[in-house]
N, C-alpha and C positions, 0 to 999 in steps of 0.2 A: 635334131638339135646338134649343132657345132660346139664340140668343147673349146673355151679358148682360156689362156692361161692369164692370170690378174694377177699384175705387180701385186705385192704383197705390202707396198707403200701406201697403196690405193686402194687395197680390198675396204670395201665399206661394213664387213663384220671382223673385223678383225678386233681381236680382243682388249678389254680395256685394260692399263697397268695396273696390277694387283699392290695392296698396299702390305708390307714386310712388317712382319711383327716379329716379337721374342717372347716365350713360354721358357720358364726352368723347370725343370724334369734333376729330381734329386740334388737341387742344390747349381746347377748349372744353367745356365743361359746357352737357350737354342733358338734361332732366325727359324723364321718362317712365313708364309703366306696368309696374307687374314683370308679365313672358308677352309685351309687346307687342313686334314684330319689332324687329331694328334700323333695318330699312327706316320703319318704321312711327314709331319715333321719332322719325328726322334729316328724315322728310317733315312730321309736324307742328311739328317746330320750324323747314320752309321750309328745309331742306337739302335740296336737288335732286339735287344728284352727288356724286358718292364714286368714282368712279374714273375711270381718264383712259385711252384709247385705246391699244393700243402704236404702230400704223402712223400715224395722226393726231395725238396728242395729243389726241383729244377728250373733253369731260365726257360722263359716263357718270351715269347713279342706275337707279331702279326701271325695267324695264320689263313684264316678264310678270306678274313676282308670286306666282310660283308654283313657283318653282327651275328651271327649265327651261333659259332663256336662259344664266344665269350672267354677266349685264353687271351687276351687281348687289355685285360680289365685293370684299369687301374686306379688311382684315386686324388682329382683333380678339388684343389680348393678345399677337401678335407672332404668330400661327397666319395663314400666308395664306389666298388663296380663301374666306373665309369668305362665303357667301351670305346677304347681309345682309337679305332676303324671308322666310327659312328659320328665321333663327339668332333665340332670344327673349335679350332684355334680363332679366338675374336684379341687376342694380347693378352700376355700378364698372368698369364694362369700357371698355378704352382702346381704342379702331378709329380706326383710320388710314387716310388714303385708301391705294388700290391703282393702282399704276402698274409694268407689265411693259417692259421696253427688247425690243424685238424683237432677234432670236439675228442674232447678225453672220454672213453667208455664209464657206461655210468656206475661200474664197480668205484671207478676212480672218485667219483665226486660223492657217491654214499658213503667213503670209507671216511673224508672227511668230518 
C-alpha cells in the first residue's frame, strides 16, 4: 500500500464544526465546545483550580484526568462531587468551586 497525502479540503472524515457554548464557573462566563469536559473548558480558559482542600485550604484543579483521583470535584447546577474531567459541557451550566469543612471530632458535637 502507497501512502498518499489528501488535501485536507477534501478529506471525507474530516471533522464536523463543533458548536461553542458558555458555562459560568463562580460567577463568570467561560466559551467552550459542546461534549468538551468541564475540566477541559476552565483549563483553556487558564482556570487552574476549582476546588480547595478540606485539611489545608489548598487549590485543587485537574490532576489525573481520568475520574480516578476525584481532586477534580466540583458542584455543577447545585449537584455536588461532580468530576469536572468526566462531566461534558451541553450550555448554561453554573459550577461552583467545591470546598468540604472537615467533620468536627465527636468530643466537639457531644459537648454541645
Amino acid at each position: 500500500m502507497t501512502p498518499r497525502a489528501v488535501d485536507q479540503n477534501r478529506d471525507p472524515i474530516r471533522p464536523a464544526q463543533a458548536d461553542g457554548v458558555t458555562i459560568s464557573f463562580e460567577g463568570t462566563d467561560y466559551d467552550g465546545i459542546r461534549g468538551q469536559s468541564i475540566a477541559g473548558v476552565l483549563l483553556a480558559n487558564n482556570v487552574l483550580d476549582w476546588r480547595t482542600t478540606s485539611s489545608r485550604g489548598e487549590d485543587r484543579g485537574l490532576f489525573c484526568g481520568i475520574g480516578v483521583c476525584f481532586d477534580c470535584v466540583v458542584t455543577v447546577d447545585g449537584y455536588r462531587n461532580v468530576r469536572a474531567c468526566q462531566r461534558k459541557v451541553h450550555g448554561g451550566e453554573r459550577v461552583e468551586r467545591q470546598h468540604d469543612l472537615l467533620p468536627r471530632p465527636i468530643e466537639e458535637v457531644d459537648a454541645r
